[in-house]
N, CA, C and O atoms as a Maestro MAE file, in Angstrom:
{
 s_m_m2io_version
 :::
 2.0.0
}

f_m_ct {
 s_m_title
 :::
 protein
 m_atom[156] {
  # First column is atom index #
  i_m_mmod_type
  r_m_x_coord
  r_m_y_coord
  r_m_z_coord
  i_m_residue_number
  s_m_chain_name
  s_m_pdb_residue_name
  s_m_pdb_atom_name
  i_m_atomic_number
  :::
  1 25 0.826 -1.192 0.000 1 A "UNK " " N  " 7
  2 3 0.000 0.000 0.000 1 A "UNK " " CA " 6
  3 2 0.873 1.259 0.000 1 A "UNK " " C  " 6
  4 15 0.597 2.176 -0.773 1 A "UNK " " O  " 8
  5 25 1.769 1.328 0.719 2 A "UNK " " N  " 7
  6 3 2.972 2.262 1.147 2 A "UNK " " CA " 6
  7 2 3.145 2.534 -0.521 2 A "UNK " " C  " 6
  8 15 2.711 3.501 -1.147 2 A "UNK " " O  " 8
  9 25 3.811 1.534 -0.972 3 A "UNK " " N  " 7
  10 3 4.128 1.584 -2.568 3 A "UNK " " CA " 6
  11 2 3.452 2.280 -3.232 3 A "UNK " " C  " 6
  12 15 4.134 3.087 -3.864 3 A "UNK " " O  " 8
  13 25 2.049 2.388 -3.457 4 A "UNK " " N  " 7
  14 3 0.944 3.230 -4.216 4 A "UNK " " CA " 6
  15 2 1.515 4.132 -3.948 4 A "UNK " " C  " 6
  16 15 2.340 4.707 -4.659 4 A "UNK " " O  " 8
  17 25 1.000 4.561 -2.313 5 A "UNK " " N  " 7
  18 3 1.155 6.065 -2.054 5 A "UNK " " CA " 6
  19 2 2.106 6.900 -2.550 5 A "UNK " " C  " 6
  20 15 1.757 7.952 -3.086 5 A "UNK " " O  " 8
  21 25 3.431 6.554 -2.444 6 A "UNK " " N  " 7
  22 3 4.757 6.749 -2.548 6 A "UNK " " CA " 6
  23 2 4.900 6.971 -4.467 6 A "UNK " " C  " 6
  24 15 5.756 7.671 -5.008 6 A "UNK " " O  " 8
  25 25 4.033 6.326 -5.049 7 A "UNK " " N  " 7
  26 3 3.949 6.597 -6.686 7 A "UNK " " CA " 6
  27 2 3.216 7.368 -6.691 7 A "UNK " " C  " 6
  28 15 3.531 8.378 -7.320 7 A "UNK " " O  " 8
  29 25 1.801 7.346 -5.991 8 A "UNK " " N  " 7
  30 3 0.965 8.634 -6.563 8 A "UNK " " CA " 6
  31 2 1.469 10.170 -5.929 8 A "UNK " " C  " 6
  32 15 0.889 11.245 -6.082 8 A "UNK " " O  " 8
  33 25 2.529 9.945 -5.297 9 A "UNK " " N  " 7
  34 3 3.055 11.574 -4.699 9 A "UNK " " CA " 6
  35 2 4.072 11.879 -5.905 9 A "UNK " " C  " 6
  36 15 4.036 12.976 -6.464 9 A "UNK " " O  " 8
  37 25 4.921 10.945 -6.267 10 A "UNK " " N  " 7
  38 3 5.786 11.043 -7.323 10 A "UNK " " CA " 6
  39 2 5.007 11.715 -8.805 10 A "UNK " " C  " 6
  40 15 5.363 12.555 -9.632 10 A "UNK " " O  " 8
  41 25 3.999 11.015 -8.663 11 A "UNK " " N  " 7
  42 3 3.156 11.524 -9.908 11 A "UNK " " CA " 6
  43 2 2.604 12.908 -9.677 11 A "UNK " " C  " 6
  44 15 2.628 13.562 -10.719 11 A "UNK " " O  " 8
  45 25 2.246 13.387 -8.917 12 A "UNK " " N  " 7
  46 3 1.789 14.550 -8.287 12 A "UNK " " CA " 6
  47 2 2.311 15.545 -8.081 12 A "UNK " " C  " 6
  48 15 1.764 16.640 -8.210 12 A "UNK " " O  " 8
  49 25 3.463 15.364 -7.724 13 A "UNK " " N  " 7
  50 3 4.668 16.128 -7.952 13 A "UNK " " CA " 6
  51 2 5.706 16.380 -9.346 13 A "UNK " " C  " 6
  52 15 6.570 17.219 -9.601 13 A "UNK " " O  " 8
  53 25 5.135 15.187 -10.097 14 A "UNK " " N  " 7
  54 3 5.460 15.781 -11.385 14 A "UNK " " CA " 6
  55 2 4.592 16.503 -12.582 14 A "UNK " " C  " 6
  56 15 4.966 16.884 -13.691 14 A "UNK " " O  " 8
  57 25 3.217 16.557 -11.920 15 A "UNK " " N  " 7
  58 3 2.388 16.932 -12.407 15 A "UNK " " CA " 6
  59 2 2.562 18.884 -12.082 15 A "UNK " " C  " 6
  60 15 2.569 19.846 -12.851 15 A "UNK " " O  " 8
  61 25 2.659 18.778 -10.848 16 A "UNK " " N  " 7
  62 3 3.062 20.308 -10.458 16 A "UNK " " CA " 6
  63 2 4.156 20.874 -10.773 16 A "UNK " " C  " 6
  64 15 4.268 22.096 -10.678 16 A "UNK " " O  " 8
  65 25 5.218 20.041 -11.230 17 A "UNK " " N  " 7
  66 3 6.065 20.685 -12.656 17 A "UNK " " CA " 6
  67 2 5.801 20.976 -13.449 17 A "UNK " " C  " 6
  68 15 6.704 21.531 -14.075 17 A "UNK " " O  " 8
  69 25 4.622 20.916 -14.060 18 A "UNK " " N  " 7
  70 3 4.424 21.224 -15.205 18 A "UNK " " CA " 6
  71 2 5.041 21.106 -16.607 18 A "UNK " " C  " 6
  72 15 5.182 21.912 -17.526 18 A "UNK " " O  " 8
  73 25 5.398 19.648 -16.420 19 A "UNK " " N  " 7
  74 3 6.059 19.390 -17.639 19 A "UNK " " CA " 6
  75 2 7.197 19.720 -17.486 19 A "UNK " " C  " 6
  76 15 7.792 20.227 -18.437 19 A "UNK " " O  " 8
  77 25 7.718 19.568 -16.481 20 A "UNK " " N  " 7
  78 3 9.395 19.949 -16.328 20 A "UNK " " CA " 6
  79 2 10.467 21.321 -16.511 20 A "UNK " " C  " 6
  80 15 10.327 22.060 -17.485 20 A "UNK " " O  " 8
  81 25 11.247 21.505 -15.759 21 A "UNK " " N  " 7
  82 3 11.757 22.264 -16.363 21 A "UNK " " CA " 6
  83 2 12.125 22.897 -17.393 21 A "UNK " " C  " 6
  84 15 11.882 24.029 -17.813 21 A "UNK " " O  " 8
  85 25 12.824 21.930 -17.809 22 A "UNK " " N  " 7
  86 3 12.888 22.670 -19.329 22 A "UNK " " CA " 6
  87 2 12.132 23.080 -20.192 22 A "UNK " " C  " 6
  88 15 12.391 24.214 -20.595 22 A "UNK " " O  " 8
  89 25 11.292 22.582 -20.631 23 A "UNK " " N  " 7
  90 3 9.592 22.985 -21.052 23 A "UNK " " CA " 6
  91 2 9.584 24.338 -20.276 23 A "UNK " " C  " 6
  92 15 9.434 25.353 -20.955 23 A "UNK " " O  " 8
  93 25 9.704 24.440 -19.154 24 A "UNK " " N  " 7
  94 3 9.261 25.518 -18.198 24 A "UNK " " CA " 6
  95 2 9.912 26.481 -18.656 24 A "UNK " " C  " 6
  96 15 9.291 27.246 -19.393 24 A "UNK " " O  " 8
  97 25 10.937 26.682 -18.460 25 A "UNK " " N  " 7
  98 3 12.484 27.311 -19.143 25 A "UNK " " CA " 6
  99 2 12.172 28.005 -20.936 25 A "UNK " " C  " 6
  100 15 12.282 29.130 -21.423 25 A "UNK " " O  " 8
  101 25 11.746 26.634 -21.495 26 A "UNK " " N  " 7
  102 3 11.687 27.117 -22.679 26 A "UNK " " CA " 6
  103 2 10.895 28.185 -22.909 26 A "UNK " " C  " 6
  104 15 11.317 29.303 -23.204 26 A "UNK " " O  " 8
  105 25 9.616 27.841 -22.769 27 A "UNK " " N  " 7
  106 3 8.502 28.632 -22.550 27 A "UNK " " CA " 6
  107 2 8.615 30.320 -22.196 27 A "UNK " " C  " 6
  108 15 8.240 31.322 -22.805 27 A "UNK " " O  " 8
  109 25 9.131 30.161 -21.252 28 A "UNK " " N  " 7
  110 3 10.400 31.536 -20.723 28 A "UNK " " CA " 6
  111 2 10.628 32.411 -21.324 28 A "UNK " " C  " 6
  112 15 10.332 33.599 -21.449 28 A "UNK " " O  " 8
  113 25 11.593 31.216 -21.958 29 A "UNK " " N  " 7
  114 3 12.107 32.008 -23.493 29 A "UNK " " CA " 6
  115 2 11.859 32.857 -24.415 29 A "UNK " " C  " 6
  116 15 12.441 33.853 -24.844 29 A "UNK " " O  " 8
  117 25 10.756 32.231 -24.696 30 A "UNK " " N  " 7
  118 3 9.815 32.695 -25.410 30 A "UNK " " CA " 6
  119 2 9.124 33.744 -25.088 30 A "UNK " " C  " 6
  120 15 8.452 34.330 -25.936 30 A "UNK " " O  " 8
  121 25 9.169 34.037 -24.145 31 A "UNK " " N  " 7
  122 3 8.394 35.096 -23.154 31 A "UNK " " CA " 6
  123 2 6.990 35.151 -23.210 31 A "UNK " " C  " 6
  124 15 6.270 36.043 -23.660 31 A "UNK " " O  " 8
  125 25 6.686 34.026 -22.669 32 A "UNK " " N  " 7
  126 3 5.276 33.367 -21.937 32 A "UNK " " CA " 6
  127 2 5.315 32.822 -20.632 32 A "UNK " " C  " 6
  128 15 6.287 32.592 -19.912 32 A "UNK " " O  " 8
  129 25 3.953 32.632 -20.418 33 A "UNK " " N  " 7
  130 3 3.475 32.415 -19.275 33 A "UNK " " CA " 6
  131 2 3.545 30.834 -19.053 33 A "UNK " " C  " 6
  132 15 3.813 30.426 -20.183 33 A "UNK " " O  " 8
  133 25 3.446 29.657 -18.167 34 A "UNK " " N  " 7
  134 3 2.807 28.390 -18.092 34 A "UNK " " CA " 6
  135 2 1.417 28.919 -17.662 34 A "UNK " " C  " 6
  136 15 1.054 30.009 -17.222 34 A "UNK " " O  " 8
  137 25 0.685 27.620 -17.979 35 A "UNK " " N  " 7
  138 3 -0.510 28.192 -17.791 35 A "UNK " " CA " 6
  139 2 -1.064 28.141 -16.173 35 A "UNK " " C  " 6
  140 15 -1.991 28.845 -15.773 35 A "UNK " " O  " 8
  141 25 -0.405 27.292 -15.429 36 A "UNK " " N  " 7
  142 3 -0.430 27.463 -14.003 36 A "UNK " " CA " 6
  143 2 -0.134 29.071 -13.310 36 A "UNK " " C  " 6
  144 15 -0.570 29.539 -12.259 36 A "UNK " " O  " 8
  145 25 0.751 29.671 -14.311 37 A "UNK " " N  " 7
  146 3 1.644 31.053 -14.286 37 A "UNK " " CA " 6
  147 2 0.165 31.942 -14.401 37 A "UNK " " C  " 6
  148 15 -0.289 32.702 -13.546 37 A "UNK " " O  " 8
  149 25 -0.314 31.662 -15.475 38 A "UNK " " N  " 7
  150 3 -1.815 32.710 -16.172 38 A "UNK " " CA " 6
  151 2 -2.836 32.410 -15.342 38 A "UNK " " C  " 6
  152 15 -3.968 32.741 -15.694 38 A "UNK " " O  " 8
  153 25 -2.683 31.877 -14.359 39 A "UNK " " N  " 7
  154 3 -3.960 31.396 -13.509 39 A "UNK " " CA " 6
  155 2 -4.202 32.573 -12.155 39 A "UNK " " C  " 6
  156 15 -5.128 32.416 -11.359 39 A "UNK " " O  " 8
  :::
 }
 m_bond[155] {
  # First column is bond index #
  i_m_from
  i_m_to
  i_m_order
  :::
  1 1 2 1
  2 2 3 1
  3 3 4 2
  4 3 5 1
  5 5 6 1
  6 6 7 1
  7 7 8 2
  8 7 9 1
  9 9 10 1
  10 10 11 1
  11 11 12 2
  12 11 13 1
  13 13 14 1
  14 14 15 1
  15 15 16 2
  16 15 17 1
  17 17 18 1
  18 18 19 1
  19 19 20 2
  20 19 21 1
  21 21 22 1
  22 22 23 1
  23 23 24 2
  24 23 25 1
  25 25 26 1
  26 26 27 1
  27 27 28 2
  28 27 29 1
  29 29 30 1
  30 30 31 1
  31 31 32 2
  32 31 33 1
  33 33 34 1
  34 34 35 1
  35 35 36 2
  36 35 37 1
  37 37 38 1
  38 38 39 1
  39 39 40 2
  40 39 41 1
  41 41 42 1
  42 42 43 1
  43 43 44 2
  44 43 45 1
  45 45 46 1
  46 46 47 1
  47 47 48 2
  48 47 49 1
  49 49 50 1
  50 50 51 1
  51 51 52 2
  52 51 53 1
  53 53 54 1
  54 54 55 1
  55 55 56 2
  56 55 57 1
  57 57 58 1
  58 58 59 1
  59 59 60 2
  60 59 61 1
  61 61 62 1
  62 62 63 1
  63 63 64 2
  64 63 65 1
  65 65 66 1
  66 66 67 1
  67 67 68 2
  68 67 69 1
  69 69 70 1
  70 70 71 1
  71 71 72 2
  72 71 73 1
  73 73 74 1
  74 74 75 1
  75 75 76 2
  76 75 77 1
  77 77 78 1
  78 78 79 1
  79 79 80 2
  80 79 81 1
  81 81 82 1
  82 82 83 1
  83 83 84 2
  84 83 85 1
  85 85 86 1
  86 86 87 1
  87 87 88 2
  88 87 89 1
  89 89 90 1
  90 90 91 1
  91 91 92 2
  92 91 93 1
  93 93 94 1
  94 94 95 1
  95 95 96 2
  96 95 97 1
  97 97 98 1
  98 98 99 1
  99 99 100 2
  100 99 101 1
  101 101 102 1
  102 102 103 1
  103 103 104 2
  104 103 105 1
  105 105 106 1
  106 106 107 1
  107 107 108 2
  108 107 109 1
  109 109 110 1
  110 110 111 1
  111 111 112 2
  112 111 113 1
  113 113 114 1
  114 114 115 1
  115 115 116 2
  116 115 117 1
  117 117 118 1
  118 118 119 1
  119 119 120 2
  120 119 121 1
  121 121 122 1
  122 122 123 1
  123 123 124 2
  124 123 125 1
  125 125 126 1
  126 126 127 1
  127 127 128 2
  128 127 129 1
  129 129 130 1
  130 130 131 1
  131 131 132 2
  132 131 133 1
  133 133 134 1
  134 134 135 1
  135 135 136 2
  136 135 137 1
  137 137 138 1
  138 138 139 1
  139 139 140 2
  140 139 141 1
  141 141 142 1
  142 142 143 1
  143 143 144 2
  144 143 145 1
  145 145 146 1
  146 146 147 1
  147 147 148 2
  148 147 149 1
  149 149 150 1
  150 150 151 1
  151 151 152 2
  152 151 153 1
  153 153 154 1
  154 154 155 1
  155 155 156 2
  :::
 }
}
């Protein structure tokens, strides 16, 4: 059970990356927002 938990935080937490850094970064770049950012 421990196991689940321990994946669905992993997942959850990569979900609140938003697609990762770099994506994040890129985006940047570009000089935009994420859309978590526009919220």
């Amino acid at each position: 059970m421990q196991r689940i938990i321990d994946e669905l935080e992993r997942k959850r937490a990569a979900a609140e990356e938003g697609g990762g850094r770099a994506r994040i970064e890129a985006q940047h770049g570009r000089g935009k927002l994420t859309a978590r950012e526009r919220i």
